[in-house]
C-alpha positions in Angstrom: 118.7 80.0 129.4 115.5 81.5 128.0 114.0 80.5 124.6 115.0 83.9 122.9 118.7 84.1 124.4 118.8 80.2 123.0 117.4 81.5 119.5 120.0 84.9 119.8 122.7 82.5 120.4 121.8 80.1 117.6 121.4 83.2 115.1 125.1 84.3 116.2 126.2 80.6 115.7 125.0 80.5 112.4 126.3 83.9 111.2 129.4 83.0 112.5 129.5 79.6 110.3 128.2 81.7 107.3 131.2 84.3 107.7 133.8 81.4 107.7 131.5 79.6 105.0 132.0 83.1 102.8 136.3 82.6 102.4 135.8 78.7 101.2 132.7 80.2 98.8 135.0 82.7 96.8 137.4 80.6 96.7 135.3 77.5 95.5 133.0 79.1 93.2 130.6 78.0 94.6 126.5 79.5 94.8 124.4 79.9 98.5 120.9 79.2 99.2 119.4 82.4 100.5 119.1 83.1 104.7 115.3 82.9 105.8 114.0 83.6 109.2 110.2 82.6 110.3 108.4 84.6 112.4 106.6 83.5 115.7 103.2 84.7 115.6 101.0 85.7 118.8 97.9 83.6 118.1 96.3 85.2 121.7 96.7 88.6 120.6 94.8 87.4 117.4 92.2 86.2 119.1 91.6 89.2 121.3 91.5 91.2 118.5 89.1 89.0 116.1 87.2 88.9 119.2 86.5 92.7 119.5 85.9 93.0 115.6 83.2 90.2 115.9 81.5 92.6 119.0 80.9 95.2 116.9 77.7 93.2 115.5 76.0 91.6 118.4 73.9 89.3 116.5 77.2 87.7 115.1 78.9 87.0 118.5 77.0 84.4 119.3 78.1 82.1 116.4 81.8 82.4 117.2 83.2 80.0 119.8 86.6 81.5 121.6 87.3 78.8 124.1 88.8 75.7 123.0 89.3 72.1 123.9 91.5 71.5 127.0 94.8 68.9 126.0 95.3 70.1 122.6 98.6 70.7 121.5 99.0 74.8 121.0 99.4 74.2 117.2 96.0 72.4 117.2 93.1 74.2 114.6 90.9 72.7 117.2 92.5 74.3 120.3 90.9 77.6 118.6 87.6 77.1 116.9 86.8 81.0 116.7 89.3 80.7 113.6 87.7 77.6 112.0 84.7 79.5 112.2 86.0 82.4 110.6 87.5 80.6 108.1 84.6 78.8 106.9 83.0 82.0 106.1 85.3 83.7 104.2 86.8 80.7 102.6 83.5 81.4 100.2 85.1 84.6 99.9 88.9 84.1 99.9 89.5 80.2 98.6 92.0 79.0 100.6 92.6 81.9 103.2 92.6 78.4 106.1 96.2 78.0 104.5 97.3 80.8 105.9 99.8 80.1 108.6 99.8 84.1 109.5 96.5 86.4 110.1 95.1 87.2 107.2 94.2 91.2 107.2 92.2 92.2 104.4 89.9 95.2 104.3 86.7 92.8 104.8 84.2 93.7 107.1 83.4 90.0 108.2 80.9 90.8 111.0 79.5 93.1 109.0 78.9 90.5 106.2 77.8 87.8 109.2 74.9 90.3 109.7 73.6 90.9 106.6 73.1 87.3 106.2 71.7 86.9 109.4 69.3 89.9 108.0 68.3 88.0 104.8 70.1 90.4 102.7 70.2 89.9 98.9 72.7 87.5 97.9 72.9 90.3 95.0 74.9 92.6 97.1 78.2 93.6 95.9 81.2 92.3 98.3 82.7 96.2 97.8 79.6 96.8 100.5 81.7 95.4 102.9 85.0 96.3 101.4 85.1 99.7 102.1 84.4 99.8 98.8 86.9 98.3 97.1 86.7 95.6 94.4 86.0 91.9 94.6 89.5 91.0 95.1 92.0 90.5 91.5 94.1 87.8 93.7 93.8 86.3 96.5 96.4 83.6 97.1 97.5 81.8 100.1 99.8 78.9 101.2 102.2 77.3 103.7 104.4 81.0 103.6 101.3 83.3 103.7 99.5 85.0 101.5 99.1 87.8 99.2 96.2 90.0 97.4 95.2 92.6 95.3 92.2 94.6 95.6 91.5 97.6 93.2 89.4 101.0 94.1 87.4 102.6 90.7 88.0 106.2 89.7 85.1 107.9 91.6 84.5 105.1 94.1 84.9 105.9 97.7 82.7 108.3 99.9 85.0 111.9 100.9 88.0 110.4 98.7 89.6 112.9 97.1 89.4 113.5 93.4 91.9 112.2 91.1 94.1 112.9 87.8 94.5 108.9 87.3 91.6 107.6 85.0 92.2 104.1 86.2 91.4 101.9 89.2 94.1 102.2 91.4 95.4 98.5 92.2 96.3 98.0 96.1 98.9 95.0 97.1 98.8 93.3 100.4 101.8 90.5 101.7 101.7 89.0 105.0 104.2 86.1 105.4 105.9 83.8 107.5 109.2 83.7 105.8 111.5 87.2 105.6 114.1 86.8 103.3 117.7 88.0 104.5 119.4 90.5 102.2 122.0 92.7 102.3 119.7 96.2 102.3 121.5 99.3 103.0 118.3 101.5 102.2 115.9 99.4 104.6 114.7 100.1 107.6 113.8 104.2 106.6 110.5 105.7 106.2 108.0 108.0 108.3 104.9 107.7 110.2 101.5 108.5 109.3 99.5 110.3 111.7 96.3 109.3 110.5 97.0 105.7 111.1 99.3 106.0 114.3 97.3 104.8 116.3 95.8 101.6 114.3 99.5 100.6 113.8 102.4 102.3 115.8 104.7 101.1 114.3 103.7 101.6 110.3 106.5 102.9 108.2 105.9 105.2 105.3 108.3 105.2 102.3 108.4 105.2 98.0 111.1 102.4 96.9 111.6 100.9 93.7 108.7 101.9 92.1 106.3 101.7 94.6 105.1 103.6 98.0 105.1 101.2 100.8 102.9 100.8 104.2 105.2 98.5 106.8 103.9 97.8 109.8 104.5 94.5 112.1 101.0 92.8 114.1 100.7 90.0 116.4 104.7 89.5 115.8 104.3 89.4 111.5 105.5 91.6 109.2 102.7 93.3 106.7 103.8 95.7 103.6 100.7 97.2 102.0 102.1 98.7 98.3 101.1 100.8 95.3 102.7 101.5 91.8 103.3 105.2 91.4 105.5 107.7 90.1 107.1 110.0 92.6 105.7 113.2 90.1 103.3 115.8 89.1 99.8 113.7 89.1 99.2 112.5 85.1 96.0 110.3 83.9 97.8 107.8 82.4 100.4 107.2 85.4 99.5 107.0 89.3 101.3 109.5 91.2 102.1 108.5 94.7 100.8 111.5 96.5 97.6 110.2 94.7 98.3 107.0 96.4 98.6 107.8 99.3 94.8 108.3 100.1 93.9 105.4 98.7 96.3 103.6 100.7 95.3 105.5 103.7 91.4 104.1 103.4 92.6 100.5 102.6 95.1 100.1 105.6 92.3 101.7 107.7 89.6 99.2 106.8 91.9 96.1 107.6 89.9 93.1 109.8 91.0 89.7 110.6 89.7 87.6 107.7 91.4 84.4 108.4 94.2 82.2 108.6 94.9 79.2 111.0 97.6 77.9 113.5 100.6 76.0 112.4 103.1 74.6 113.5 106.3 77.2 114.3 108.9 76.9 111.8 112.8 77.2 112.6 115.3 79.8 110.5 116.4 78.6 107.3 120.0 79.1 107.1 122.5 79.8 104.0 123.9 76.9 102.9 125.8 75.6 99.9 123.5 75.4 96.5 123.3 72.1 95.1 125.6 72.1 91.5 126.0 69.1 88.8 129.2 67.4 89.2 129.9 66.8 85.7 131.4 69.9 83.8 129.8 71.1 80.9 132.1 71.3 77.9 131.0 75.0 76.5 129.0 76.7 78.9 131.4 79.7 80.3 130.0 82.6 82.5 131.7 86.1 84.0 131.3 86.2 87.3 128.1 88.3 89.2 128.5 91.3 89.1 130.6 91.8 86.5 128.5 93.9 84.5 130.2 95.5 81.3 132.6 98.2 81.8 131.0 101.5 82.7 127.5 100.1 81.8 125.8 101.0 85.6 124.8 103.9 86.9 127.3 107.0 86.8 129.6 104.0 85.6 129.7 102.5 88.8 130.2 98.4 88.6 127.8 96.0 89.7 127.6 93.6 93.0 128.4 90.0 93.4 125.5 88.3 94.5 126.6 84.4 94.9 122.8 83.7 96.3 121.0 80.8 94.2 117.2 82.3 95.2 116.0 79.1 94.3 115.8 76.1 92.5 114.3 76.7 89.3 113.7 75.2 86.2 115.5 77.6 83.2 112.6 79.7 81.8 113.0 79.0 78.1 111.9 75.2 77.0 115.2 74.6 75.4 119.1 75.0 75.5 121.2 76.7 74.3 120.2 80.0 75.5 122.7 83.1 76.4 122.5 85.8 79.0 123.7 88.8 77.7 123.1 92.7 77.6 120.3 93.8 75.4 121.5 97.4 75.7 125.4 97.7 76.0 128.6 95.7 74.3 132.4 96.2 75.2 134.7 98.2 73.1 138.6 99.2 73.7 137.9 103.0 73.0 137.4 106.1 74.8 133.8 106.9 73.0 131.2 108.0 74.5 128.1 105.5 75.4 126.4 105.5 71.5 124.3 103.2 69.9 125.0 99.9 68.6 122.3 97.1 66.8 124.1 94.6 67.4 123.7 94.1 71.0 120.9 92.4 70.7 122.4 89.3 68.7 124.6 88.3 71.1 124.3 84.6 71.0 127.2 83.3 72.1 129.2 82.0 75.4 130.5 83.4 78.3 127.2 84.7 80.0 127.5 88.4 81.6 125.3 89.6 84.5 123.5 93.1 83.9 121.5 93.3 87.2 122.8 96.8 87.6 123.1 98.0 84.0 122.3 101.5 84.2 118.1 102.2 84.1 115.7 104.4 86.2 114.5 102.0 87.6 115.0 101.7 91.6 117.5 98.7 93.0 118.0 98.8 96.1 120.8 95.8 95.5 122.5 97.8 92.9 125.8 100.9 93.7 124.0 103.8 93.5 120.3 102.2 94.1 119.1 101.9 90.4 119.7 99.0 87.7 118.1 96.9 85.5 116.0 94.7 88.0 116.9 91.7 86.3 118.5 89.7 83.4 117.8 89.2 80.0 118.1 85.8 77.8 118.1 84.9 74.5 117.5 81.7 72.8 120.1 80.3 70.1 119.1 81.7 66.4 117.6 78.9 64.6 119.7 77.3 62.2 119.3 78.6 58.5 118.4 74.9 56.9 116.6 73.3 60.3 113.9 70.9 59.3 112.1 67.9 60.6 111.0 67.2 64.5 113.6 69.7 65.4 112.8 72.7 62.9 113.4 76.0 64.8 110.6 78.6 64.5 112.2 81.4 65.7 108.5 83.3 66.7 108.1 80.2 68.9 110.5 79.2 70.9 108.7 78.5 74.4 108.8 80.4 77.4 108.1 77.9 80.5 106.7 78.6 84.1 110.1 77.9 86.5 108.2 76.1 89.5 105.0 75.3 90.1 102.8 78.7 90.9 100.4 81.0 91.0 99.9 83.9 88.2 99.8 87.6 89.0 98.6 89.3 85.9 95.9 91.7 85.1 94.3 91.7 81.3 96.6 93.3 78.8 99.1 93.9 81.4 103.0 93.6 79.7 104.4 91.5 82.8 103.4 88.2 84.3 104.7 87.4 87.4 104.6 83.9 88.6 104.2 84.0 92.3 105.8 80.5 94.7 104.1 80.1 98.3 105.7 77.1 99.8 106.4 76.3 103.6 110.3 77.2 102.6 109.8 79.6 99.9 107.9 82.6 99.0 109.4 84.5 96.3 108.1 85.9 93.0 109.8 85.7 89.3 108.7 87.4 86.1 108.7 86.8 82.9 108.4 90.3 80.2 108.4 91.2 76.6 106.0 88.3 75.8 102.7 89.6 73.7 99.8 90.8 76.2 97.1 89.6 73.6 98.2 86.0 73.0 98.8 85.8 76.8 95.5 87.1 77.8 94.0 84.6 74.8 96.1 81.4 76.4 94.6 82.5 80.1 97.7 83.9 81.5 96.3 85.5 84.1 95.5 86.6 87.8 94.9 83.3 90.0 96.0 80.3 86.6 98.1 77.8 88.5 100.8 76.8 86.6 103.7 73.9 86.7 107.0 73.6 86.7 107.8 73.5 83.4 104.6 74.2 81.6 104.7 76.4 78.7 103.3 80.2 79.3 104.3 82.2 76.0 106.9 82.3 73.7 110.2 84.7 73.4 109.0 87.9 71.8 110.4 91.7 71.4 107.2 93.5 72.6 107.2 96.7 74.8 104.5 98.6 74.8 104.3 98.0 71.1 105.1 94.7 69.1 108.4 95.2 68.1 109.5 97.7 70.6 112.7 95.8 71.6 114.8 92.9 70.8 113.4 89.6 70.7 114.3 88.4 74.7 113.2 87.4 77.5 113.2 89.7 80.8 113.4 87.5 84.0 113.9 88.9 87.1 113.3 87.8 91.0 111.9 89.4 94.5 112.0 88.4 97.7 109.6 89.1 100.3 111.7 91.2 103.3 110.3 93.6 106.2 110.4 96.3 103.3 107.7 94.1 101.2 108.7 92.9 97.7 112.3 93.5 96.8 114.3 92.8 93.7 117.1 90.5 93.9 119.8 89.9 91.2 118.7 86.5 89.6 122.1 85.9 87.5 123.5 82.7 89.9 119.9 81.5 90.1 119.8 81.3 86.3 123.4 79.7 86.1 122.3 76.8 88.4 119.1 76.9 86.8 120.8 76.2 83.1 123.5 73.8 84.6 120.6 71.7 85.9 119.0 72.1 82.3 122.0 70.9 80.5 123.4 68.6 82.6 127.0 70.0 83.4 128.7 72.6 85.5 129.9 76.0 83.9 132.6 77.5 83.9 133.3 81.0 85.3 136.1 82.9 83.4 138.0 86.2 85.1 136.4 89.4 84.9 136.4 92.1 81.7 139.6 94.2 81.5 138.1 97.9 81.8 136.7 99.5 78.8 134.4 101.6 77.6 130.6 100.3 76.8 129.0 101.2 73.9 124.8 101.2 74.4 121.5 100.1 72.0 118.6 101.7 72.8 120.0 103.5 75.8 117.2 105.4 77.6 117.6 109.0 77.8 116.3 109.1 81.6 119.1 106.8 82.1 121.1 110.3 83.0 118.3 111.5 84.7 116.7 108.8 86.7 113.9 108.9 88.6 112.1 106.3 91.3 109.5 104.9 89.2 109.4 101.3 88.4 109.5 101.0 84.7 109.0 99.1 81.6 111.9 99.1 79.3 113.8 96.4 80.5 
């Protein structure tokens, strides 16, 4: 039997156990570790192709070596020196691109770069010279999983781009990785072809999904998503519209070279299996099941999805128990109302926890009935007590936000979001962390490229969206996944009840679902009604 029918066969085996695994699950209550598959890459095909890109400047050929030493086991850096090479290079460029156990495309002209050295050329030369014109890159990070990047393109910049209504750079995201993440997608897989880059990658998929228009294309056996934040509208200066993007994206995909990245040895699938849970129960701590959203709360007042999946192993975002998962936008109420306002959503600091993953919001969610939801969850820490005093006094504009593993930060200056990024040789997943203030994370170095570690303190709760005071005081914490259709959000309610079980030492309890109601909203967006695909703030 040949190496793929033994891999097809193995995959079948271990769906199989996975479907019987499912019955004892719901009946257990118990969480799953997410399914991962590795890819194999084609290190020849790599080679071939660095090979021809290194041609195109004769003066650099001669300083690449393509044949390597005989007897070396296939997973060898030595058996392929040409990459070594490479990699010292742009490692001056890209710190860390060796890690890479995929081919690092980037749109870097490194032959190009080779010569002007070899030419004396000022030092004083901006890298966007041989970046077709792009930025020096925001982020560059790579690990045991892959790696990831940002590059940004000025308003103006760019010979024969087309003018644009966006004032503002346009930021351009790049994933290739090792690891695809296993989800239940019914929206995956669509998209269409661009002409202009059919025949630089055949198989490239076009397509605008949860906020963001999305380039996937598969080379030398990885998957690649190439992605933009846009709005599916009428071009505006303050907000990127995808058709905008889409030039922008056209010359960045287009300039992609092998910049580096080294062999490694091939990883196996990483099946679902059975999340690890304390033994000891807790005494309080309750939760409604996932998705058991409140009562007519989702879109068109559809329900939400059970999602048993424990993403990973995290350490509970806020510094300190107890903390409470609740909506910040709807409550239950035994009445036939319509959805209204209510203040007092956001005080709810009390046990059982309730998911509201799919809470109804414009934004896309591709996990959620009707493809749009809240993206994520939001917590609250316990009020401080009125009298609280000594070692333990309660500031309530202090309570400490905390990074959830050891990572890397995405986050531009003044941006609202920061996203803590996890590359690991069984992990590559992103979580993110919103309504803390911009100005005192920017002034405590929150930003693109800060390593952080498990447990380290990043901010503090806070209630500011777009404006200081523009919500309740809470923390928005939400999960992707890297899958075939790039970055995808993933409903992070289990991963947050293992996470807090962990934190307090005891297993919760999860009590039956709601008994239908009505829902009664705070601060219910109006484009709730009239959603569109743009990936939004308000969360």
């Amino acid at each position: 039997m040949g190496t793929k029918a033994v891999r097809r066969v193995t995959r079948l085996l271990a769906s199989l156990s996975l479907l019987l695994a499912g019955t004892a699950v719901l009946a257990a209550d118990e969480f799953r570790t997410p399914a991962i598959s590795a890819v194999r890459v084609q290190w020849r095909s790599v080679l071939d192709q660095l090979r021809s890109e290194i041609n195109t400047q004769p003066a650099v050929t001669s300083t690449f070596t393509f044949t390597g030493r005989r007897r070396l086991p296939a997973f060898d850096p030595r058996s392929t020196p040409a990459l070594l090479q490479l990699n010292a290079v742009t490692s001056q460029v890209f710190t860390g691109i060796g890690r890479s156990p995929v081919p690092v495309l980037l749109p870097f002209d490194t032959a190009a770069f080779l010569d002007a050295r070899l030419n004396n050329a000022p030092a004083s030369l901006s890298l966007s010279r041989y970046q077709a014109d792009f930025r020096p890159a925001d982020l560059f990070d790579a690990g045991p999983a892959g790696y990831d990047a940002v590059f940004s393109l000025e308003p103006g910049a760019g010979d024969g781009m087309p003018q644009r209504v966006f004032a503002r750079p346009v930021e351009v995201q790049i994933t290739g990785s090792i690891l695809i993440y296993e989800i239940r997608d019914p929206l995956g897989g669509k998209g269409e072809p661009v002409k202009a880059l059919s025949a630089q990658f055949p198989d490239l998929r076009r397509f605008i999904r949860e906020g963001y228009v999305r380039y996937a294309f598969t080379r030398f056996g990885v998957p690649y998503v190439v992605s933009i934040q846009c709005l599916d509208s009428a071009p505006r200066p303050q907000r990127l519209a995808c058709r905008e993007a889409y030039p922008v994206a056209e010359r960045f995909l287009k300039a992609l070279r092998i910049a580096g990245g080294q062999l490694a040895r091939p990883r196996m699938d990483i099946p679902s299996g059975i999340a690890e849970r304390p033994a000891e129960k807790s005494l309080d701590f309750t939760y409604r099941p996932a998705g058991d959203i409140v009562a007519n709360s989702g879109y068109r007042k559809q329900g939400g999805r059970a999602d048993l999946t424990a993403y990973s192993q995290i350490r509970y975002p806020l510094a300190k128990a107890p903390a409470f998962v609740h909506s910040q936008s709807f409550r239950s109420r035994r009445s036939n109302d319509l959805l209204v306002l209510d203040a007092s959503v956001g005080g709810n600091t009390s046990y059982p926890w309730q998911d509201s993953f799919c809470e109804a919001r414009s934004f896309g969610v591709g996990q959620c009935p009707g493809s749009f939801g809240h993206q994520g969850q939001d917590i609250r820490p316990a009020p401080c007590p009125p009298h609280g005093e000594g070692a333990d006094h309660c500031q309530p504009n202090r309570q400490a936000v905390v990074a959830s593993r050891d990572g890397v930060v995405i986050r531009s200056l003044k941006a609202q979001a920061a996203t803590l990024q996890i590359n690991t040789r069984n992990e590559h997943i992103r979580f993110r962390y919103m309504h803390m203030n911009p100005a005192s994370m920017d002034a405590d170095g929150i930003l693109n490229g800060r390593h952080v570690e498990e447990g380290e303190k990043i901010g503090v709760v806070s209630n500011y969206l777009d404006r200081p005071n523009g919500t309740s005081r809470h923390l928005h914490f939400d999960v992707q996944v890297f899958t075939r259709e790039g970055w995808l959000w993933v409903n992070p309610y289990v991963t947050l009840v293992s996470a807090y079980e962990r934190l307090i030492r005891g297993r919760g309890r999860a009590i039956g679902p709601e008994l239908p109601s009505s829902a009664v909203a705070h601060a219910l967006p109006e484009d709730v009604i009239r959603p569109d695909s743009h990936e939004g703030s308000d969360n």
